[in-house]
C-alpha positions in Angstrom: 189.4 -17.0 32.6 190.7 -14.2 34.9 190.0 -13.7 38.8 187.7 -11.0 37.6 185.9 -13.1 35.3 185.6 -16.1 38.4 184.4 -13.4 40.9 181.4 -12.2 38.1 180.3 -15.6 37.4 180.5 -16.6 41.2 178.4 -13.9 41.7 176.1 -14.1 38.7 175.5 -17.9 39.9 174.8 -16.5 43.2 172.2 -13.9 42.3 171.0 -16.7 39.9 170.7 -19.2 43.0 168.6 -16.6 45.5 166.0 -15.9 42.4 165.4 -19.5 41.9 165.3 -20.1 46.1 162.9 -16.9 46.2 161.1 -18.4 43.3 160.4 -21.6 44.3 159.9 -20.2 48.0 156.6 -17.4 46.3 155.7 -20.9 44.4 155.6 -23.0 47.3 153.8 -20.3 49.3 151.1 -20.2 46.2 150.5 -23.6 46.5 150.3 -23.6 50.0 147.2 -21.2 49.5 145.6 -22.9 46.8 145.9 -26.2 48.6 144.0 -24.3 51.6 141.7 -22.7 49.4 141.1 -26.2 48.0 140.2 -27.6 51.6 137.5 -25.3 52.1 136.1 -25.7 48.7 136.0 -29.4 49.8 134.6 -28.6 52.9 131.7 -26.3 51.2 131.3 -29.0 48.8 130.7 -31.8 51.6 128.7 -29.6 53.7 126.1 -28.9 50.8 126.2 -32.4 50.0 124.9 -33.4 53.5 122.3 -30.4 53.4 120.8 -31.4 49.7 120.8 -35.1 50.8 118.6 -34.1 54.0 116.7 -31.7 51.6 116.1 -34.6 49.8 115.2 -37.4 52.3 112.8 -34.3 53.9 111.3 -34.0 50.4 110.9 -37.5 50.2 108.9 -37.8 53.5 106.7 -34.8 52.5 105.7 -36.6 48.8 105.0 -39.6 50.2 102.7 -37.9 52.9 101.1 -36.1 50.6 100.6 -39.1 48.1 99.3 -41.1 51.4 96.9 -37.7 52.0 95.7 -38.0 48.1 95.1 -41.4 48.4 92.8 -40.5 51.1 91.1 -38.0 49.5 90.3 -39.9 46.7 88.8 -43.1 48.6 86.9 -40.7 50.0 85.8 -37.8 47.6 82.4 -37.8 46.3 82.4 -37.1 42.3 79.9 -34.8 40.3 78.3 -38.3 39.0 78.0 -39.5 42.1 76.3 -36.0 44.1 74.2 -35.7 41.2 72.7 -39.4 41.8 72.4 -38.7 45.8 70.9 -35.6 44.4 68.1 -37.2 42.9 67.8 -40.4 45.1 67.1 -37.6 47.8 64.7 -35.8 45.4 62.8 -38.9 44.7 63.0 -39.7 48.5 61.3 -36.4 49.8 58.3 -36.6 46.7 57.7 -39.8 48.1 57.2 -38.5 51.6 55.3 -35.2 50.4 53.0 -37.3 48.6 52.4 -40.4 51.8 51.8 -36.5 53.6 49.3 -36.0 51.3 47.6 -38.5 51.4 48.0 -39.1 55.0 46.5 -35.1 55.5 43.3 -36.1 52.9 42.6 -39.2 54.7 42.3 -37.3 58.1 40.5 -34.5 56.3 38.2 -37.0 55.3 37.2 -38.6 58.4 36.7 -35.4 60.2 34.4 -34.0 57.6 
């Protein structure tokens, strides 16, 4: 090997060094982002997390206060059945009064006449 040939392969490992330092430096630098970008992904993530979890315990709250409101309304609801039978117990009720009227009104009629 000549001086010539020492000096171009000196150099040729030189140039061949700074392209793998520059390399690795543009690859270190890409990781660098990716690893931030990956903290605020992980930050989103926990974040939503913490807002589906109170979404859910809120939900929670509202079914069971609206199962304890259904509950209610159904101890307390009057059914078709059940309207239709006040219905004609208060039927029954008034023809027994119209008719104690009646007869009331005839007796009076009767001893005035």
């Amino acid at each position: 090997m000549t001086s010539d040939d020492t000096t171009s392969l000196a150099l040729s490992l030189e140039t061949l060094r700074r392209l793998v330092e520059v390399g690795f430096a543009q690859v270190n630098g890409q990781i660098a982002l990716v690893r931030q970008e990956l903290e605020q992904v992980n930050d989103q993530h926990a974040k939503l997390a913490q807002r589906v979890e109170q979404d859910r315990m809120t939900a929670d709250v509202r079914h069971a206060a609206l199962e304890a409101r259904l509950d209610n309304i159904e101890r307390e609801a009057v059914t078709r059945s059940q309207l239709a039978d006040r219905t004609r117990q208060i039927i029954a009720v008034v023809g027994v009064l119209v008719t104690v009227a009646s007869a009331v009104i005839a007796l009076i009629a009767l001893t005035r006449g």
